[in-house]
C-alpha positions as CSV (number, residue, x, y, z in Angstrom):
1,X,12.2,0.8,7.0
2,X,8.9,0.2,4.5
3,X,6.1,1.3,5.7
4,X,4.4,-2.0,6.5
5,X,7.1,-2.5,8.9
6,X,6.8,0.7,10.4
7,X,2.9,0.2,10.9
8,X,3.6,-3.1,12.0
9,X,6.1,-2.0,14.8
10,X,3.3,0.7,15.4
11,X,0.6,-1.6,16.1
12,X,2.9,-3.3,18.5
13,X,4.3,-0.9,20.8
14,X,0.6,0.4,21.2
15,X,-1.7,-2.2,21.3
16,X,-1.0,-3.7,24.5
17,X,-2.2,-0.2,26.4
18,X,-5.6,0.5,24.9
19,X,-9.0,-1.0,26.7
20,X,-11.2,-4.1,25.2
21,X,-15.2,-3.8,26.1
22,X,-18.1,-3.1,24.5
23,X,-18.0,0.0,23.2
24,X,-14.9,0.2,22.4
25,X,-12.8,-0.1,19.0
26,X,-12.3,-4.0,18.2
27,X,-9.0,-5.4,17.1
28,X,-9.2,-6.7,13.2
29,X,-6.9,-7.9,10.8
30,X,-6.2,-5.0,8.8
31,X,-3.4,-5.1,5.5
32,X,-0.8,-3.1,6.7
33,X,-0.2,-0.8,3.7
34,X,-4.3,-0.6,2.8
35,X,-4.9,2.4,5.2
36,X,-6.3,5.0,3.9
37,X,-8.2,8.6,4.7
38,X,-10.8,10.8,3.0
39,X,-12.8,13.7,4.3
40,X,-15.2,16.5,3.5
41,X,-14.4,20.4,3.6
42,X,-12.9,20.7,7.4
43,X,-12.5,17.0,7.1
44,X,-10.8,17.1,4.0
45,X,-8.2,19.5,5.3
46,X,-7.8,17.2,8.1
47,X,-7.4,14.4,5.6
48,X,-4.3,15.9,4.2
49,X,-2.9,16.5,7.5
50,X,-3.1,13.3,8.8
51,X,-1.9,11.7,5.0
52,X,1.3,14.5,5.2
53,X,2.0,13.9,8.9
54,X,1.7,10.2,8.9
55,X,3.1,8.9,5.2
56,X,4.1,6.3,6.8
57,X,0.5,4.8,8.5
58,X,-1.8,6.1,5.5
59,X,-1.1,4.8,1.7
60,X,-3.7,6.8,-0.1
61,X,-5.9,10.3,0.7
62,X,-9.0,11.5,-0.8
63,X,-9.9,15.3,-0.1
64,X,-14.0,16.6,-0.9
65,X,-13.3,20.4,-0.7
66,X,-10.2,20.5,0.8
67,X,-7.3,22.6,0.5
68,X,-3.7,21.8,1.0
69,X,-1.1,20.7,4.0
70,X,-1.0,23.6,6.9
71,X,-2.8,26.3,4.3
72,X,-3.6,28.5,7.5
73,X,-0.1,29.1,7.6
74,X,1.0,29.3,4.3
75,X,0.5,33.5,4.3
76,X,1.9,36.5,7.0
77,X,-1.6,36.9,8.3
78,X,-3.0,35.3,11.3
79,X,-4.0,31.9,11.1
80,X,-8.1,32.3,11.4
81,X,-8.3,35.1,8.5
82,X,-5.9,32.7,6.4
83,X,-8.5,30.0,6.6
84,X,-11.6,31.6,5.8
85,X,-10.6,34.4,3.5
86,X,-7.5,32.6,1.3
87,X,-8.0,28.9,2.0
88,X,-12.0,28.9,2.0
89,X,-14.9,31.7,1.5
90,X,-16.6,31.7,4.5
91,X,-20.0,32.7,3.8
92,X,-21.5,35.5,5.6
93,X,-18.5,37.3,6.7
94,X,-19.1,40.1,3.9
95,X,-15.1,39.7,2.9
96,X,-14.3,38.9,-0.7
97,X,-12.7,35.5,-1.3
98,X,-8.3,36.4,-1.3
99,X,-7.6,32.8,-2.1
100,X,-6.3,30.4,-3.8
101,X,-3.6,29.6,-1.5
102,X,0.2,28.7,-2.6
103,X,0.7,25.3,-3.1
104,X,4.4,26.2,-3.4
105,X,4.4,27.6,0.1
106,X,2.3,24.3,1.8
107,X,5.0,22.1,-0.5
108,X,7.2,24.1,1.3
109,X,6.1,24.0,4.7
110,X,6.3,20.1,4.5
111,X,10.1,20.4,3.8
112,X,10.6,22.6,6.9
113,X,8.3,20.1,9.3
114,X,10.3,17.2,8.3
115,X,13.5,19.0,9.0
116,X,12.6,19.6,12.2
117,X,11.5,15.7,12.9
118,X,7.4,16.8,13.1
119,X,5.8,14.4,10.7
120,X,6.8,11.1,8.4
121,X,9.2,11.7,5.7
122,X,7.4,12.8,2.7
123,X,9.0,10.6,0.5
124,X,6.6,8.1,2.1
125,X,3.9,9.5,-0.7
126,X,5.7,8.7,-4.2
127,X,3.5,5.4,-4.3
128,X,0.2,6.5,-2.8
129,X,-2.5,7.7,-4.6
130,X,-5.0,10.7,-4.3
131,X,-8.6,11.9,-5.3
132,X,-9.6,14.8,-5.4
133,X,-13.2,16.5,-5.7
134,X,-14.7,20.2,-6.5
135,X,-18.1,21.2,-7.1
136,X,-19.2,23.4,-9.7
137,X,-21.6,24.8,-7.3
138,X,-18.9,24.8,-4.3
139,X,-18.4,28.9,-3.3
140,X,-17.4,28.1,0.1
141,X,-14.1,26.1,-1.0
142,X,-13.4,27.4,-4.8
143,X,-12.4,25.2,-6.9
144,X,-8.8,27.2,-6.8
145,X,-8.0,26.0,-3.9
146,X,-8.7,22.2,-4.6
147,X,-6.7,22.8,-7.8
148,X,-4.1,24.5,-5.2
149,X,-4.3,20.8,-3.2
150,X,-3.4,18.8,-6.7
151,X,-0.3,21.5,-7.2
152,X,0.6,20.2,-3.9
153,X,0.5,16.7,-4.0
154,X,1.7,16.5,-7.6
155,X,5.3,17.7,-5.5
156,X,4.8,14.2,-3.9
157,X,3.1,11.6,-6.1
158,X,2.8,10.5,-9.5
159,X,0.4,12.6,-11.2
160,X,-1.2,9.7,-12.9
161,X,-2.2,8.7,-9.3
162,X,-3.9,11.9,-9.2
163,X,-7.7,11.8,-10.3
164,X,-9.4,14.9,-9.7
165,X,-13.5,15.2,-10.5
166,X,-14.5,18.5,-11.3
167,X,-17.5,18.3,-13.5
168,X,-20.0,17.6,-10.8
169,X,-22.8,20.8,-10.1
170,X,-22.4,19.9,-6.6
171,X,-22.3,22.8,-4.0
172,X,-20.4,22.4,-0.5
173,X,-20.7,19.0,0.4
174,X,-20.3,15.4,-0.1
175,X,-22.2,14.3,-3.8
176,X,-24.3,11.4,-3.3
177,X,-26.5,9.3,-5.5
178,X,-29.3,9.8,-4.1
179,X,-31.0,10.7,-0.7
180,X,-29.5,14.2,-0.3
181,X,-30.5,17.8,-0.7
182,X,-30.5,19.3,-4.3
183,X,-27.3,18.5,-5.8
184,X,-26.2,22.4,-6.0
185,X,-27.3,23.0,-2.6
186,X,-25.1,23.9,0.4
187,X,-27.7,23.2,3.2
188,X,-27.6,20.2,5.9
189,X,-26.6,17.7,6.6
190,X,-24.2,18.5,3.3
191,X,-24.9,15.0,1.2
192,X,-25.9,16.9,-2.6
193,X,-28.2,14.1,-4.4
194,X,-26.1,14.9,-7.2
195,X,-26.7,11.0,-9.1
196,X,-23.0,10.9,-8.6
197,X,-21.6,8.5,-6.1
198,X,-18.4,9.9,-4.8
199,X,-17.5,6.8,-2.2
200,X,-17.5,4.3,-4.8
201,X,-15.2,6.7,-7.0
202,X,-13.3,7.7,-4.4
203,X,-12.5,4.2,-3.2
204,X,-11.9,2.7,-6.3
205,X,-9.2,5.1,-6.5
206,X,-7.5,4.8,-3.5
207,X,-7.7,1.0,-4.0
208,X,-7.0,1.2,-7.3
209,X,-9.9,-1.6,-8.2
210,X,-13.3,-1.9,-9.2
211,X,-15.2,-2.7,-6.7
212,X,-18.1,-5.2,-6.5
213,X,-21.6,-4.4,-6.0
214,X,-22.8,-2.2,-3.0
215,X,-24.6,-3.7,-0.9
216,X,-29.0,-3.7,-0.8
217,X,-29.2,-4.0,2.2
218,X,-28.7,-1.8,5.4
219,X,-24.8,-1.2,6.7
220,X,-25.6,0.5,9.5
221,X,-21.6,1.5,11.6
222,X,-21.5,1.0,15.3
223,X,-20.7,3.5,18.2
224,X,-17.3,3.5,20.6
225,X,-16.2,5.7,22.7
226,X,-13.8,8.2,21.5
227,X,-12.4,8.8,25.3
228,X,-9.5,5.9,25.5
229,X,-7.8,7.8,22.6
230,X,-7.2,11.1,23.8
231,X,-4.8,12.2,26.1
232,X,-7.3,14.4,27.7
233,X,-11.0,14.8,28.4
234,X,-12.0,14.7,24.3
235,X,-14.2,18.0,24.7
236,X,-10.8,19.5,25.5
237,X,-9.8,19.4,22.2
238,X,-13.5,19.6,20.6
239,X,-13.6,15.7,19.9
240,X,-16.9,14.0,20.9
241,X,-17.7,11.2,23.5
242,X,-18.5,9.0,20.2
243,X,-17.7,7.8,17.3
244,X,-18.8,5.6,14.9
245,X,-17.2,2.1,13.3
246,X,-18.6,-0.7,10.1
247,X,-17.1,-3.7,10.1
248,X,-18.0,-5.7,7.6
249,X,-18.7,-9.6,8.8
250,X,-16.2,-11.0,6.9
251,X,-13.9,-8.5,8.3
252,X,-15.5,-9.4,12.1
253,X,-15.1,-12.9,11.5
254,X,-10.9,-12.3,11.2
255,X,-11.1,-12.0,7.2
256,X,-8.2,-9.9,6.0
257,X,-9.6,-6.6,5.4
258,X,-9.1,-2.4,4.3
259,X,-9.3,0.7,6.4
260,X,-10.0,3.5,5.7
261,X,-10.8,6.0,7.6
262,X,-14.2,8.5,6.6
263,X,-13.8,12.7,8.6
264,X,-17.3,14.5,8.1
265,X,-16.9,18.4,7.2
266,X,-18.1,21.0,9.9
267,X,-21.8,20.9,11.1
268,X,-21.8,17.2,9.8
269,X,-20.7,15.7,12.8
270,X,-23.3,13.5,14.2
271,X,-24.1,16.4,17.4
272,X,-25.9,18.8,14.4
273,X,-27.1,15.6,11.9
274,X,-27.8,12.6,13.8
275,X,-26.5,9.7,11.7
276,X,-27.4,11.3,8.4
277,X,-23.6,11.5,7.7
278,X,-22.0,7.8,8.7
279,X,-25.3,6.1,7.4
280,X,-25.7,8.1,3.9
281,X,-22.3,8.7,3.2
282,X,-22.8,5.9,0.7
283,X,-19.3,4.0,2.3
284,X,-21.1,1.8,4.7
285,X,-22.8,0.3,1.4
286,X,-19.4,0.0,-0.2
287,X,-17.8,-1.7,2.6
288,X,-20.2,-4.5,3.1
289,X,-19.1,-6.6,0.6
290,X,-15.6,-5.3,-0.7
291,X,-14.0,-6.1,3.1
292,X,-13.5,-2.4,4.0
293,X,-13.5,-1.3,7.7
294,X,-14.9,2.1,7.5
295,X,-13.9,4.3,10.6
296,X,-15.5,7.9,11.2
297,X,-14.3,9.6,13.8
298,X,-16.1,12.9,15.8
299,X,-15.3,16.2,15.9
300,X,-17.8,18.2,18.1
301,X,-18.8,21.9,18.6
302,X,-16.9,23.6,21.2
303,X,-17.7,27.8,22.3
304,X,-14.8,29.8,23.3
305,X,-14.3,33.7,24.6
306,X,-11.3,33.5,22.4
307,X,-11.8,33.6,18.8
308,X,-8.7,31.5,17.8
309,X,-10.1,28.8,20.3
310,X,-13.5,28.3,19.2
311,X,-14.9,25.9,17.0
312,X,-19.2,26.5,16.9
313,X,-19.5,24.6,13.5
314,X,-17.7,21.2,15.0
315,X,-14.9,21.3,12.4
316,X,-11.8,19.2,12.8
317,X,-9.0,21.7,13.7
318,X,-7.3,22.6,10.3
319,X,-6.3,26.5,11.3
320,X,-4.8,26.2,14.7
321,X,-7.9,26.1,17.0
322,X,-6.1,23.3,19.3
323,X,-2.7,24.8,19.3
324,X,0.2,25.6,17.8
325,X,1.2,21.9,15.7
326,X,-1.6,21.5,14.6
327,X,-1.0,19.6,11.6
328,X,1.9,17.6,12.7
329,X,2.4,14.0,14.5
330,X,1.7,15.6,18.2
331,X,-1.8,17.3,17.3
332,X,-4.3,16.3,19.9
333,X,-7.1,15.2,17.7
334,X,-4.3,13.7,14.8
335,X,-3.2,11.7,17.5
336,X,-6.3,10.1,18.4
337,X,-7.4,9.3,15.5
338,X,-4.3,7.4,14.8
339,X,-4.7,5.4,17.9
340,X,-8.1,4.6,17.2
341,X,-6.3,3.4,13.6
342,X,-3.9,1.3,15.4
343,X,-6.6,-0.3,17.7
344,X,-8.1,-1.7,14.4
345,X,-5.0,-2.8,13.1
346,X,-3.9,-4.7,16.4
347,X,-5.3,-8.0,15.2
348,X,-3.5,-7.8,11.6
349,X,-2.3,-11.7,11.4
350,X,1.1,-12.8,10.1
351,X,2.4,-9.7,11.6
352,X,5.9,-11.2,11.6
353,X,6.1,-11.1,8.1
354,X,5.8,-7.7,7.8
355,X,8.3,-6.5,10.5
């Protein structure tokens, strides 16, 4: 089955079960096959999962200091010291960096999951296309373990879909073209005025077209409740209340539009910077008037006595922190994002002719 029809018969069989009102998610005509996900650091790991896991939802991925499918399990050590010792550098810990991971072993790994029926076939990825980014300045994901994440994918895709930017002095975060801290900074809320605009790359990328103009004015995204997606309370599995939507009006007036889907890195989340991130990630601007929905969902900052449990910095779980699957199709937070996809894509007209 292609994957429109997949997505189609997706939409379908959930759309009838999730909530209409006012803060929740509306239902747009989305182009099945123009869905696609980017992230930053934690968000970027959680990019690849979701692109891996679900081939057959997303059609393109683009991954800001981000390292490759289910890296916290790709060595014989614990999860937790996997991730911030081999897949990252996590700064203060007074360990020296062990990385880069294997791509061979995450390669791998996806092989093994799809044997046992835990995400999309892979072979779902052979058409889609990927960007990748690495700051000069980046020590807390090294650019070997980006360059780790293009070994990966290029098991999957076509390396001339492959665009990988490099060159920038950015530190840890999300370059911008203006409006952020000092490009080689890694400091809140992690958007490096850098004079380089990584959305419009980024996009025009995954799309695969130049876009037109961003837009002058304000595109400021909307709140909805995160709670009708999740099978439990959302704090349960370190997900906030709310999240954040743009629709752009042509796309609110039943336009066929994009998706794509925007996961902020840890301490982004809009609990530690307000709106910095969904208002001046420089998509919204983007969006407006190349008829992108732009959907960022919320991770938040949980405590826990148990160290493999906690999650202070509100990252999106990339090492294990909800459980044991956690980058396969029955994650907890994978899964509501996905639903909250599908809720967009309910309204996608001429749905026939895609089944």
């Amino acid at each position: 089955m292609s994957r429109p029809r997949r997505l189609a018969a997706s939409i379908v069989a959930l759309s009838c079960c999730l909530p209409a009102g006012a803060d929740s998610l509306p239902s747009l005509n989305i182009e099945p096959g123009g869905i696609s996900v980017s992230g930053v650091s934690s968000g970027a790991f959680m990019a690849v999962q979701l692109h891996v896991a679900y081939s057959s939802l997303f059609s393109a991925a683009g991954v800001v200091a981000g390292g490759p499918w289910g890296c916290a399990d790709t060595t014989p050590w614990p999860r937790l010291p996997t991730a911030t010792t081999i897949c990252t550098d996590l700064e203060g810990d007074f360990i020296p960096f062990q990385g880069p991971p294997s791509a061979r072993a995450s390669i791998d790994a996806v092989a093994d999951a799809f044997e046992r029926g835990v995400i999309d076939d892979p072979g779902n990825l052979a058409d889609d296309r990927v960007f990748l980014f690495s700051g000069t300045n980046d020590r807390t994901v090294p650019g070997a373990v980006v360059e780790a994440t293009r070994d990966f994918y290029a098991a999957f895709v076509d390396g001339a879909a492959i665009e990988w930017v490099e060159d920038v002095a950015a530190g840890h975060g999300l370059a911008v073209l203006d409006d952020g801290v000092a490009c080689e900074a890694t400091a809140a809320p992690y958007l490096n005025d850098c004079g380089f605009d990584t959305a419009r790359v980024l996009l025009e990328h995954l799309l695969d077209e130049t876009l037109l103009d961003r837009a002058g004015t304000v595109a400021t995204p909307s709140p909805f409740s995160q709670s009708a997606f999740s099978d439990v309370d959302p704090v349960n599995v370190s997900m906030a209340g709310t999240g954040y939507v743009f629709v752009p009006p042509r796309c609110a007036d039943g336009g066929r539009c994009r998706l794509h889907v925007v996961l902020h890195g840890c301490r982004q989340h809009a609990g530690a910077v307000d709106a910095a991130f969904v208002e001046g990630a420089g998509f919204n601007q983007w969006a407006f008037g190349n008829d992108i929905v732009v959907l960022y969902p919320q991770a938040a900052a949980v405590a826990s006595w148990w160290p493999d449990r906690a999650n202070p910095r509100g990252c999106w779980d990339w090492w294990g922190y909800t459980g044991d699957g956690y980058a396969e199709r029955g994650a907890p937070q994978m899964k509501a994002i996905v639903r909250m996809v599908k809720r967009l894509t309910s309204g996608s007209k001429n749905r026939r002719a895609v089944e």
